[in-house]
mmCIF file of the N, C-alpha and C atoms, coordinates in Angstrom:
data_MODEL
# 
_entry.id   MODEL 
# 
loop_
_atom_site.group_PDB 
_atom_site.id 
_atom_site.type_symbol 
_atom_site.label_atom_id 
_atom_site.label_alt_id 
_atom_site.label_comp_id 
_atom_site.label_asym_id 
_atom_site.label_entity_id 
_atom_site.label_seq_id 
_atom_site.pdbx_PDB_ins_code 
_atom_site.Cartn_x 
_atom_site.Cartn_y 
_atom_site.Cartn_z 
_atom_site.occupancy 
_atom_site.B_iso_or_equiv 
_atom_site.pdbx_formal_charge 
_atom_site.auth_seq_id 
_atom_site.auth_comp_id 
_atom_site.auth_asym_id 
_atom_site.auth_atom_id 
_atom_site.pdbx_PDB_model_num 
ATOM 1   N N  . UNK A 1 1  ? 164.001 159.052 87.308 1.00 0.00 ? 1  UNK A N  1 
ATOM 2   C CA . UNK A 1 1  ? 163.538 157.810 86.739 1.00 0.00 ? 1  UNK A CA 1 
ATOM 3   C C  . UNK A 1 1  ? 164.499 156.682 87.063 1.00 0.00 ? 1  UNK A C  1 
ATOM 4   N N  . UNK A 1 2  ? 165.696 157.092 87.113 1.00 0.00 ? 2  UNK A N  1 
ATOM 5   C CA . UNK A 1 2  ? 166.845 155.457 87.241 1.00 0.00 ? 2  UNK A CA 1 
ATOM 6   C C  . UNK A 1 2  ? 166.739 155.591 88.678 1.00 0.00 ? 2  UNK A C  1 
ATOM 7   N N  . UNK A 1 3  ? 166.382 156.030 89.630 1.00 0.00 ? 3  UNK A N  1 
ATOM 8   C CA . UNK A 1 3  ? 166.082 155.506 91.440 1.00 0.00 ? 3  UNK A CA 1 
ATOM 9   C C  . UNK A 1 3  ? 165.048 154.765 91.299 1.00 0.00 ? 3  UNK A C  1 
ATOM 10  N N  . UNK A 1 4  ? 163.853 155.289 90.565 1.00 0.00 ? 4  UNK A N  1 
ATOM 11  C CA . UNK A 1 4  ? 162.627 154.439 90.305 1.00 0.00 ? 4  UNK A CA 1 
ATOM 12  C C  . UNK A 1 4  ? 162.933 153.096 89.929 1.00 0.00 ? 4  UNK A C  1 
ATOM 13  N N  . UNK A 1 5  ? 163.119 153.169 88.905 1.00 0.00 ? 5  UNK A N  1 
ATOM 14  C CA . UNK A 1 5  ? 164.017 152.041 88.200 1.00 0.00 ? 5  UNK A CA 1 
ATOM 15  C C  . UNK A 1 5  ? 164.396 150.885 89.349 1.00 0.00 ? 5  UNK A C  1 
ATOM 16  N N  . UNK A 1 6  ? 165.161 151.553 89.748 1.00 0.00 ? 6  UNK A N  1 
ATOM 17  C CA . UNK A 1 6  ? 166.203 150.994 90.314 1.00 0.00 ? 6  UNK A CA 1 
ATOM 18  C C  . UNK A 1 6  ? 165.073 150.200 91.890 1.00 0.00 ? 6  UNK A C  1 
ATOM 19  N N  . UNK A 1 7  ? 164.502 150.780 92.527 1.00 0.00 ? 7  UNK A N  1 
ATOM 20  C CA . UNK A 1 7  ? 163.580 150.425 93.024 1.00 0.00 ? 7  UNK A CA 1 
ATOM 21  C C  . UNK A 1 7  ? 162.559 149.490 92.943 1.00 0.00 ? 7  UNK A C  1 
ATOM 22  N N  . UNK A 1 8  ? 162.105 149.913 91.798 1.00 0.00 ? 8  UNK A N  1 
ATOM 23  C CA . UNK A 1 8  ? 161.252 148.905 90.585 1.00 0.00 ? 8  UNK A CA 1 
ATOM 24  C C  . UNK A 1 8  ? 161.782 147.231 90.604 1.00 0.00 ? 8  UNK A C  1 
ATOM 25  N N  . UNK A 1 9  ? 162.963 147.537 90.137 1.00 0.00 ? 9  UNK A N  1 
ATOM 26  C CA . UNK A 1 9  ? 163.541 145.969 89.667 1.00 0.00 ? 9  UNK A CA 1 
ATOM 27  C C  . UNK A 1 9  ? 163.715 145.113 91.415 1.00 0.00 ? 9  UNK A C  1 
ATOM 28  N N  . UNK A 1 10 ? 164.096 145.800 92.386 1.00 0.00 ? 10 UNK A N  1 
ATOM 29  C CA . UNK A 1 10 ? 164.098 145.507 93.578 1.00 0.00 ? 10 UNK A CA 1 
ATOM 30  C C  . UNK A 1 10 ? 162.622 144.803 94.208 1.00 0.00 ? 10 UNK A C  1 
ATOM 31  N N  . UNK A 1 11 ? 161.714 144.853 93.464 1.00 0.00 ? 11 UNK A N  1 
ATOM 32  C CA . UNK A 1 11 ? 160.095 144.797 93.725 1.00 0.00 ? 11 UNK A CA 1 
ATOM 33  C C  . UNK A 1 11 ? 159.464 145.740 94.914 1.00 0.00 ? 11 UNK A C  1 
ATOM 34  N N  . UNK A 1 12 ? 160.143 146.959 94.777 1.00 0.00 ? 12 UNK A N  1 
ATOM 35  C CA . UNK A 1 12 ? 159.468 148.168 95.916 1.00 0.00 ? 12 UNK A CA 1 
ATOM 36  C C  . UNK A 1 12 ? 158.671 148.654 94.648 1.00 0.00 ? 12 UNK A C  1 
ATOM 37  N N  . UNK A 1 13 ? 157.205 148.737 94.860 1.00 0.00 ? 13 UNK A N  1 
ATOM 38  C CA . UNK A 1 13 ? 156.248 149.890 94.002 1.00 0.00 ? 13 UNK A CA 1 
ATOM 39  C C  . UNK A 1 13 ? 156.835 150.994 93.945 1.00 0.00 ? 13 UNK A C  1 
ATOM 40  N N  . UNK A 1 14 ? 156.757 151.767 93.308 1.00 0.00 ? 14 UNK A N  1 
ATOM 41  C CA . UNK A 1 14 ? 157.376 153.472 92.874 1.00 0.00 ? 14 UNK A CA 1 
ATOM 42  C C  . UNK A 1 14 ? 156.492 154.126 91.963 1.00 0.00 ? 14 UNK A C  1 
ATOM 43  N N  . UNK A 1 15 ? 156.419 155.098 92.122 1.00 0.00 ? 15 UNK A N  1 
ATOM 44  C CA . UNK A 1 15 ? 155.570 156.471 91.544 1.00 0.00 ? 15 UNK A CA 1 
ATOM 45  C C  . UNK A 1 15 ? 156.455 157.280 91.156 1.00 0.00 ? 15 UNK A C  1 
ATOM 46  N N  . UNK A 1 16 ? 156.352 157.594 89.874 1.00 0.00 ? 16 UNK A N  1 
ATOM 47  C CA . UNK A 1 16 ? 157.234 158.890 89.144 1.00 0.00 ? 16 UNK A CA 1 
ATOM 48  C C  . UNK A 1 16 ? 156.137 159.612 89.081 1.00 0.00 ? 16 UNK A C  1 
ATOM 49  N N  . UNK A 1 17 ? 156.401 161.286 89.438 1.00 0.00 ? 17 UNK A N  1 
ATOM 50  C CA . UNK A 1 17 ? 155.101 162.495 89.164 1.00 0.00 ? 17 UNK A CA 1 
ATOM 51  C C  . UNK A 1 17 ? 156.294 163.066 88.106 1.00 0.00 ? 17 UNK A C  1 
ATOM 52  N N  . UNK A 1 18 ? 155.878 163.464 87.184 1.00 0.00 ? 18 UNK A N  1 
ATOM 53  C CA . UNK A 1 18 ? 156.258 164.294 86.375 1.00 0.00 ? 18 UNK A CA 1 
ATOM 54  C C  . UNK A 1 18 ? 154.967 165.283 85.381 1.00 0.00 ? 18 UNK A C  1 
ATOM 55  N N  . UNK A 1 19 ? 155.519 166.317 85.039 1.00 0.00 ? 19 UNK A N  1 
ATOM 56  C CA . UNK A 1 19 ? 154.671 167.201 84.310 1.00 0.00 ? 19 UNK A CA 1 
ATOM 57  C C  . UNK A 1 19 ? 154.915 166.645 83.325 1.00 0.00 ? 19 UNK A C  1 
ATOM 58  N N  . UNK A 1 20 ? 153.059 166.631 82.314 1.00 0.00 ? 20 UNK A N  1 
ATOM 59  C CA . UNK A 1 20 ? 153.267 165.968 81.275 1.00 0.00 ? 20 UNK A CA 1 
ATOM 60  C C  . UNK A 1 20 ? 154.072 165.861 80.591 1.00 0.00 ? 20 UNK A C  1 
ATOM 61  N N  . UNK A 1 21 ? 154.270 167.192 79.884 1.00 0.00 ? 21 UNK A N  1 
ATOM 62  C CA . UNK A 1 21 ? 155.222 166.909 78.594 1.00 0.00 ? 21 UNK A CA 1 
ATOM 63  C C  . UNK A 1 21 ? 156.533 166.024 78.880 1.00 0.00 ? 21 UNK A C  1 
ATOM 64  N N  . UNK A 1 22 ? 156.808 165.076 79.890 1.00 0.00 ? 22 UNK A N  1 
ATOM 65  C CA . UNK A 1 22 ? 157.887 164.615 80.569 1.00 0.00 ? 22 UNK A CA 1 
ATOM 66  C C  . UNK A 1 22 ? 157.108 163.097 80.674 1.00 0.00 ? 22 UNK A C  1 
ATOM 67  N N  . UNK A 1 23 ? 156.105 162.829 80.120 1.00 0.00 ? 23 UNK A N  1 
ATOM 68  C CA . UNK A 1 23 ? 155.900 161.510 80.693 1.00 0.00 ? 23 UNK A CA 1 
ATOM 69  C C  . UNK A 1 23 ? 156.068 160.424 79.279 1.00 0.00 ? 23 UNK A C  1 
ATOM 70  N N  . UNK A 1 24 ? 156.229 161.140 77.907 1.00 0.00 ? 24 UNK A N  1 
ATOM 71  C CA . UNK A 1 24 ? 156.785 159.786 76.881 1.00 0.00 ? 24 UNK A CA 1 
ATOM 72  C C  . UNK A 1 24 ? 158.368 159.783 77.381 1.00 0.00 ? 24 UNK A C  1 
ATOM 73  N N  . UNK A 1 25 ? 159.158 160.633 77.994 1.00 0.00 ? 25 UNK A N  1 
ATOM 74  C CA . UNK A 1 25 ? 160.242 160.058 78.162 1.00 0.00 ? 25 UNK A CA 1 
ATOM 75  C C  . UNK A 1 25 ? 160.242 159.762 79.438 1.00 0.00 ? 25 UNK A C  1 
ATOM 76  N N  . UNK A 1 26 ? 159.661 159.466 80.277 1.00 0.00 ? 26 UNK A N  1 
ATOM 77  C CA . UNK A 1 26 ? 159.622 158.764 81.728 1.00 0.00 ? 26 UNK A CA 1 
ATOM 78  C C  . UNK A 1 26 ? 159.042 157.225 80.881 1.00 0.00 ? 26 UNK A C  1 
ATOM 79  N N  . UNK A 1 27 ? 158.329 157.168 80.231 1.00 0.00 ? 27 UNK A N  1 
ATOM 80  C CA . UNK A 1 27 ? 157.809 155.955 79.501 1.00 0.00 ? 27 UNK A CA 1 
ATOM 81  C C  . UNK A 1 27 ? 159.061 155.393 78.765 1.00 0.00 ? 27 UNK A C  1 
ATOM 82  N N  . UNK A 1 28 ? 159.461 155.843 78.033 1.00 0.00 ? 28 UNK A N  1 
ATOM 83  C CA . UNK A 1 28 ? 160.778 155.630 77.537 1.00 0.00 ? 28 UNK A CA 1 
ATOM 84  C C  . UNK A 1 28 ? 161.944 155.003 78.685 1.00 0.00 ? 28 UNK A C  1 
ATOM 85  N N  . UNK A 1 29 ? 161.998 155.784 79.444 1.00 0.00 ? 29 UNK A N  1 
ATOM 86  C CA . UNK A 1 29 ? 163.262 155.087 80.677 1.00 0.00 ? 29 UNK A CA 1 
ATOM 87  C C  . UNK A 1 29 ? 162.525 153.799 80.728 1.00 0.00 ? 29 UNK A C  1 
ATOM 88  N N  . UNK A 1 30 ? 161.573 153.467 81.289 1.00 0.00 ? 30 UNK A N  1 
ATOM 89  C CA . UNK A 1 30 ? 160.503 152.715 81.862 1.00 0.00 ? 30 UNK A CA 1 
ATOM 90  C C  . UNK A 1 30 ? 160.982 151.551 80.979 1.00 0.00 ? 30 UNK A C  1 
ATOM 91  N N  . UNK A 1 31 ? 160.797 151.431 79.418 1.00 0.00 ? 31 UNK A N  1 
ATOM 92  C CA . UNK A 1 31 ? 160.688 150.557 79.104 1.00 0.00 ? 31 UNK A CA 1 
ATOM 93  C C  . UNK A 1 31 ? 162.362 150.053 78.759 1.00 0.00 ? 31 UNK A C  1 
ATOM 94  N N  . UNK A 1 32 ? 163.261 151.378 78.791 1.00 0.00 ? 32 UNK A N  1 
ATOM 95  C CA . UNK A 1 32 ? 164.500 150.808 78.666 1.00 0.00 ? 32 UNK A CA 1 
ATOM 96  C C  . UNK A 1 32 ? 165.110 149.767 79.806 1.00 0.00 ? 32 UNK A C  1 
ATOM 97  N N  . UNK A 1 33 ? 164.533 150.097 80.998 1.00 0.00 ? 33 UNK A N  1 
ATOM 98  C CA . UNK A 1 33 ? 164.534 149.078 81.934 1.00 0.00 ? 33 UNK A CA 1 
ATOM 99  C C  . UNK A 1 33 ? 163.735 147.939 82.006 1.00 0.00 ? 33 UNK A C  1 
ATOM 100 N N  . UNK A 1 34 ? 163.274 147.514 80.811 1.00 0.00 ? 34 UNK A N  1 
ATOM 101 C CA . UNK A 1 34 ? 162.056 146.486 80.797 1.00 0.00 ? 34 UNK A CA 1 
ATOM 102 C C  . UNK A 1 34 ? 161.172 146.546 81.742 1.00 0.00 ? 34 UNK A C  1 
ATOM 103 N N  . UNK A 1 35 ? 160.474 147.676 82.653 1.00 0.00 ? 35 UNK A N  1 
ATOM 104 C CA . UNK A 1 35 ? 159.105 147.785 83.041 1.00 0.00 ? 35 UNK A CA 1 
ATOM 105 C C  . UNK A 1 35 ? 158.435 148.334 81.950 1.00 0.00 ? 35 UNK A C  1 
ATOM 106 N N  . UNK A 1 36 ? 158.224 148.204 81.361 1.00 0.00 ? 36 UNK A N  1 
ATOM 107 C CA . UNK A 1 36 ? 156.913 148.264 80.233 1.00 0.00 ? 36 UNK A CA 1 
ATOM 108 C C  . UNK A 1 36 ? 155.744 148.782 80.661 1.00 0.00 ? 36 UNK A C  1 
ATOM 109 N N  . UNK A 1 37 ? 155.522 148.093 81.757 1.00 0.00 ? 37 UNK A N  1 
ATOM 110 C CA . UNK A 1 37 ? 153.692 148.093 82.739 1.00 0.00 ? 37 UNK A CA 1 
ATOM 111 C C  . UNK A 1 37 ? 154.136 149.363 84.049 1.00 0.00 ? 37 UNK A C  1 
ATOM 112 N N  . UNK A 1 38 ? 154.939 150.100 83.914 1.00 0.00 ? 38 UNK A N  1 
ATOM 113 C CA . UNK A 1 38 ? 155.353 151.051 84.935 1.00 0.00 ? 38 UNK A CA 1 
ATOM 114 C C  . UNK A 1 38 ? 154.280 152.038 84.152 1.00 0.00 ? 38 UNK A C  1 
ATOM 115 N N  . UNK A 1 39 ? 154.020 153.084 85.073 1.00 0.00 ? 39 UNK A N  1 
ATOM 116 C CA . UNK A 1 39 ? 152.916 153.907 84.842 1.00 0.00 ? 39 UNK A CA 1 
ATOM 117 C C  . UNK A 1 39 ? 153.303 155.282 85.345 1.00 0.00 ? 39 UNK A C  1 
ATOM 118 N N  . UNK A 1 40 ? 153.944 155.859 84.671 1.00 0.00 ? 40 UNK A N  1 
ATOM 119 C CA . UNK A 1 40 ? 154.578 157.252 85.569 1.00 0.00 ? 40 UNK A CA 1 
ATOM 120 C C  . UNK A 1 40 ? 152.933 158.254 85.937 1.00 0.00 ? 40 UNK A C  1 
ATOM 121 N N  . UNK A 1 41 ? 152.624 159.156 86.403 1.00 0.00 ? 41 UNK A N  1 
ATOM 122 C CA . UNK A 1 41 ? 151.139 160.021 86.816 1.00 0.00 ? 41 UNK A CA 1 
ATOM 123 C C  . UNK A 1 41 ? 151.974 161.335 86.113 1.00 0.00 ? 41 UNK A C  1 
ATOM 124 N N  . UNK A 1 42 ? 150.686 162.001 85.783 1.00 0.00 ? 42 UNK A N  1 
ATOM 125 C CA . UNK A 1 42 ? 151.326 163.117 84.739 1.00 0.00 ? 42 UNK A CA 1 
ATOM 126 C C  . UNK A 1 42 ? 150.754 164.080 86.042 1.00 0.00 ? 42 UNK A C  1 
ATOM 127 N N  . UNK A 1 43 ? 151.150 165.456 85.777 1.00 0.00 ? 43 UNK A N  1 
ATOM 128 C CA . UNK A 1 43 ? 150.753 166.322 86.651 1.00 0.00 ? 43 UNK A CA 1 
ATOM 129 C C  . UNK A 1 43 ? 150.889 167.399 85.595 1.00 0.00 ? 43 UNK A C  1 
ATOM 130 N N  . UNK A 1 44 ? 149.962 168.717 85.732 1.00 0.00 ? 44 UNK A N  1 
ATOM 131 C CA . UNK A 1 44 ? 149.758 169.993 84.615 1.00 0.00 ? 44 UNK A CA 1 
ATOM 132 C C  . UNK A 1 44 ? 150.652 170.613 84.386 1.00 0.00 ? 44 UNK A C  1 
ATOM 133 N N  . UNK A 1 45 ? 151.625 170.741 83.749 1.00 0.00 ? 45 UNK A N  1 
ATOM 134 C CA . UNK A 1 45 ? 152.915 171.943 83.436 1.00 0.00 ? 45 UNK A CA 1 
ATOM 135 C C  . UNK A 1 45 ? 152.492 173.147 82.966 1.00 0.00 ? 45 UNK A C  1 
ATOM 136 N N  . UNK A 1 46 ? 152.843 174.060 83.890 1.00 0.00 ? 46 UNK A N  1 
ATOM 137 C CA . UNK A 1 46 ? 153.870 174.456 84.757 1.00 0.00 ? 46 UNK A CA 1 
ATOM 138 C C  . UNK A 1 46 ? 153.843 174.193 85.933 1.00 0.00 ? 46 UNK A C  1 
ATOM 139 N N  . UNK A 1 47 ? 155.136 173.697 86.901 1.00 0.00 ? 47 UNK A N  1 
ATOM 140 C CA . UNK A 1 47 ? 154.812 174.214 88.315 1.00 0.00 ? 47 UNK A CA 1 
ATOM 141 C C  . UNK A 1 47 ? 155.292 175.309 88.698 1.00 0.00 ? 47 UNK A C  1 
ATOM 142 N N  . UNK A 1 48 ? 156.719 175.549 88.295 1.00 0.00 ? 48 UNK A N  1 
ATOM 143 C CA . UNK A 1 48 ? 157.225 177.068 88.354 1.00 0.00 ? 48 UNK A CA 1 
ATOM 144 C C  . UNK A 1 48 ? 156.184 178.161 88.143 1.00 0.00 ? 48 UNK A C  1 
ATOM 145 N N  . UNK A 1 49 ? 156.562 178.997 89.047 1.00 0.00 ? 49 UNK A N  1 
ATOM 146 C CA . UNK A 1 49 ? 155.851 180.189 88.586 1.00 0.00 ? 49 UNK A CA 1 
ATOM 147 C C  . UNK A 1 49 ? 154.097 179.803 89.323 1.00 0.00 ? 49 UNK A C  1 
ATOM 148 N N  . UNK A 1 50 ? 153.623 179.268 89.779 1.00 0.00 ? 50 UNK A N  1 
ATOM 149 C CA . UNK A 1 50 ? 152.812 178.991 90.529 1.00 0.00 ? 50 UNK A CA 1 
ATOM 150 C C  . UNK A 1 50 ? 152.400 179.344 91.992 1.00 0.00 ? 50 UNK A C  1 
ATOM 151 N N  . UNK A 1 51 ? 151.330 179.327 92.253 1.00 0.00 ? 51 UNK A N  1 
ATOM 152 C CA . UNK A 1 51 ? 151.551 179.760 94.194 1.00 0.00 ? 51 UNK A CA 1 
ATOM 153 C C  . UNK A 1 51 ? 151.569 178.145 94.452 1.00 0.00 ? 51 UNK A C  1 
ATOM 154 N N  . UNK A 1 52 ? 151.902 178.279 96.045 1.00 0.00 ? 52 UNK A N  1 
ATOM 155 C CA . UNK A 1 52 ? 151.866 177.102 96.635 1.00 0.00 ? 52 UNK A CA 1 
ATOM 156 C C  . UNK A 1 52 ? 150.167 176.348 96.392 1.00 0.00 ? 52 UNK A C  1 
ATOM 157 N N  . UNK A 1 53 ? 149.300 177.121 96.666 1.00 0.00 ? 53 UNK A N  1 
ATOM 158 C CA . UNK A 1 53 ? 147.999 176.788 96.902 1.00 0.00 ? 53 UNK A CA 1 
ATOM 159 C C  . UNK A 1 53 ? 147.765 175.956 95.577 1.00 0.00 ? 53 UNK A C  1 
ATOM 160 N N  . UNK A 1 54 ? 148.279 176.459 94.257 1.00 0.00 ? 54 UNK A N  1 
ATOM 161 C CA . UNK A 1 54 ? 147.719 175.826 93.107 1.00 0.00 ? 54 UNK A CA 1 
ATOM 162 C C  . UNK A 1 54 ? 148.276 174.289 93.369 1.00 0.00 ? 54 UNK A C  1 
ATOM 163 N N  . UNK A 1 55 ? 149.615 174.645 93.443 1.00 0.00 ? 55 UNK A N  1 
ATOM 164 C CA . UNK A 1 55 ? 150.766 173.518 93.366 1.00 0.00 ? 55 UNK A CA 1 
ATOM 165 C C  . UNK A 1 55 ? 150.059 172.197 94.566 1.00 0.00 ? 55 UNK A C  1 
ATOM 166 N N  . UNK A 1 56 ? 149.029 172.665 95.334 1.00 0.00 ? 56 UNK A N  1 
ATOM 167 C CA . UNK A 1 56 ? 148.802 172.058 96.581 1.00 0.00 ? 56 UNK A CA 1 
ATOM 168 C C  . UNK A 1 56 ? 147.633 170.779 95.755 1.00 0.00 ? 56 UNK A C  1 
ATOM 169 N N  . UNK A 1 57 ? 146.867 171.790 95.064 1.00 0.00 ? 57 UNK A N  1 
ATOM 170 C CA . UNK A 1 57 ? 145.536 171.113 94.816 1.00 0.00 ? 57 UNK A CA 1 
ATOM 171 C C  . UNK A 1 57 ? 145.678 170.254 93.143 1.00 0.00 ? 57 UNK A C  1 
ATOM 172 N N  . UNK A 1 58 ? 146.835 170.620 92.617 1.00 0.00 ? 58 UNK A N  1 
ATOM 173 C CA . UNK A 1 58 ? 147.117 170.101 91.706 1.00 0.00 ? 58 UNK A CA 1 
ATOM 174 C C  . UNK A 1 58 ? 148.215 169.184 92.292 1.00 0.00 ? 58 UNK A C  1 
ATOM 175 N N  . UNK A 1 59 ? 148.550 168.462 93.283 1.00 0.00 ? 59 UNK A N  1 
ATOM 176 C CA . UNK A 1 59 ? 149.179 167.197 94.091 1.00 0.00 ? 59 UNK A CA 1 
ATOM 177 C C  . UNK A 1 59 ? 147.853 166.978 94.649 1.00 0.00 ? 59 UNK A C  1 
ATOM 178 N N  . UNK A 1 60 ? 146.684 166.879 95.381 1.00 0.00 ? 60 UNK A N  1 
ATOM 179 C CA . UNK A 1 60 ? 145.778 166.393 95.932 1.00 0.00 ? 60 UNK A CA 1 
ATOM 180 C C  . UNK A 1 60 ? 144.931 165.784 94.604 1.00 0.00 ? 60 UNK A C  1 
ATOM 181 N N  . UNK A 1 61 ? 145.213 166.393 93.340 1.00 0.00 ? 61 UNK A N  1 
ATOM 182 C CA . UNK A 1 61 ? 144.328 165.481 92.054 1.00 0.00 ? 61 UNK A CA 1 
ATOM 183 C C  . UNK A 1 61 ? 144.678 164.445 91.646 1.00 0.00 ? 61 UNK A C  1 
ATOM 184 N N  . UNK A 1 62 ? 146.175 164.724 91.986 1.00 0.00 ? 62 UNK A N  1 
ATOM 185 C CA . UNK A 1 62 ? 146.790 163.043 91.780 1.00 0.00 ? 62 UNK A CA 1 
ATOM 186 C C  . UNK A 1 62 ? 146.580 161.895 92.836 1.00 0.00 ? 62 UNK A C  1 
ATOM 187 N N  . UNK A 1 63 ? 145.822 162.148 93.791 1.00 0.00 ? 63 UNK A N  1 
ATOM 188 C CA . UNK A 1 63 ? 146.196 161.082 94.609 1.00 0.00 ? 63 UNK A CA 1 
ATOM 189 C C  . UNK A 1 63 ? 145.903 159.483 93.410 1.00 0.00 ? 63 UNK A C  1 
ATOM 190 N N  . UNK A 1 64 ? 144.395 160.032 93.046 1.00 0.00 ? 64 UNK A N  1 
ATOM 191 C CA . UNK A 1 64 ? 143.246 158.594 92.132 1.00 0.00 ? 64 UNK A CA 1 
ATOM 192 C C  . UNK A 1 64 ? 144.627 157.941 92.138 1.00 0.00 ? 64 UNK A C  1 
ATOM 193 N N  . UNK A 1 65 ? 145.553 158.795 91.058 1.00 0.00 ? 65 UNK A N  1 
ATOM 194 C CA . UNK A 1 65 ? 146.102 158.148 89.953 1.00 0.00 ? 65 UNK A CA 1 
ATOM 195 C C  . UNK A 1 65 ? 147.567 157.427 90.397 1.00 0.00 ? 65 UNK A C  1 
ATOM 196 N N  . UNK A 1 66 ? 147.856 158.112 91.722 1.00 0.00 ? 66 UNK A N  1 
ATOM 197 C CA . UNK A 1 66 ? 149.091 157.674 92.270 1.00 0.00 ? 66 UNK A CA 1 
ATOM 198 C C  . UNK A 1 66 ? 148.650 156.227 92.775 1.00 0.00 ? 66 UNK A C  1 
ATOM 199 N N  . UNK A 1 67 ? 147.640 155.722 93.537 1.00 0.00 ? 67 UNK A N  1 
ATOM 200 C CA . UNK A 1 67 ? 147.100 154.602 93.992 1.00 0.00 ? 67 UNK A CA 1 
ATOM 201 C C  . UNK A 1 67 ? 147.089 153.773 93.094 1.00 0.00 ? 67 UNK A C  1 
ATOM 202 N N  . UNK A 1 68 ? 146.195 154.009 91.729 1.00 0.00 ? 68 UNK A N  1 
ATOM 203 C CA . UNK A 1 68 ? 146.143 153.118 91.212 1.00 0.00 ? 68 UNK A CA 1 
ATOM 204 C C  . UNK A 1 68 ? 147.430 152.910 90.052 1.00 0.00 ? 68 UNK A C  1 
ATOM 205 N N  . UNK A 1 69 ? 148.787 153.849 90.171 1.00 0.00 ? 69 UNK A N  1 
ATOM 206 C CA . UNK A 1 69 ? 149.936 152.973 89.682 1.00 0.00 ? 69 UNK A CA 1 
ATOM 207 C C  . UNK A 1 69 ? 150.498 152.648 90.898 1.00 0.00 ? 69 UNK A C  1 
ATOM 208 N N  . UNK A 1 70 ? 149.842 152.401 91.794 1.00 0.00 ? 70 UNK A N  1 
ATOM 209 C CA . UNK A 1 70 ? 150.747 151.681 92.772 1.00 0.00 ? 70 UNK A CA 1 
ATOM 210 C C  . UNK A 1 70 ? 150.028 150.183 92.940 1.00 0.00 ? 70 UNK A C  1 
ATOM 211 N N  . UNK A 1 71 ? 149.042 149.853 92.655 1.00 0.00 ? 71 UNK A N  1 
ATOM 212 C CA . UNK A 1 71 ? 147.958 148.785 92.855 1.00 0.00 ? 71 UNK A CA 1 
ATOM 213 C C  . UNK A 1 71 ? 147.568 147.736 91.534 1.00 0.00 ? 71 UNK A C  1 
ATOM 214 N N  . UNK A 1 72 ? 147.998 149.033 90.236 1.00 0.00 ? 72 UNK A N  1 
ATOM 215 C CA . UNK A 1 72 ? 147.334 147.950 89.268 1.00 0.00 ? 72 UNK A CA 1 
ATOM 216 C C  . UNK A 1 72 ? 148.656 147.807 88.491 1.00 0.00 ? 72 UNK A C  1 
ATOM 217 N N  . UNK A 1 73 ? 149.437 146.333 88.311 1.00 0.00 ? 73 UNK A N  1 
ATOM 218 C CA . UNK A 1 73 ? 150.439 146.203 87.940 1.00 0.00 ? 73 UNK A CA 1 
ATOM 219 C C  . UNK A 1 73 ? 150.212 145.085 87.075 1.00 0.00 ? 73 UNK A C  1 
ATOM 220 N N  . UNK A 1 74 ? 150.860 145.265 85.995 1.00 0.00 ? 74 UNK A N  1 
ATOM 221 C CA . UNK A 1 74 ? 150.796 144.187 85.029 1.00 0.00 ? 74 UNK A CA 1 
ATOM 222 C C  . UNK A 1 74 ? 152.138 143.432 85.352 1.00 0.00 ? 74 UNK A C  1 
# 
């Protein structure tokens, strides 16, 4: 999250993927850096312990959502 960040304030768009249970505190960094309107994409926890194939098609579900925190910015 603080490369994002750090990126962020630079005005480069950035995408955080994190597994849900990880995204009120990716929200949390977010707003400690005053992006507020940053939008981290949640992805299904677990990835451990997974085959590649799942891990494949559960990154191809995110694309929607990666685009549109890269596009719709408050």
């Amino acid at each position: 999250m603080h490369d994002a960040m750090e990126l962020e304030i630079r005005s480069i768009p950035t995408v955080v993927i994190c597994t849900n249970p990880f995204l009120n505190s990716a929200g949390v960094h977010a707003r400690t850096y005053g992006r507020s309107g940053f939008k981290p994409v949640g992805i299904p926890h677990p990835l451990g312990g997974i085959t590649a194939e799942a891990v494949k098609d559960r990154a191809e579900s995110l694309i929607e959502g990666i685009v549109e925190a890269l596009t719709e910015r408050e």
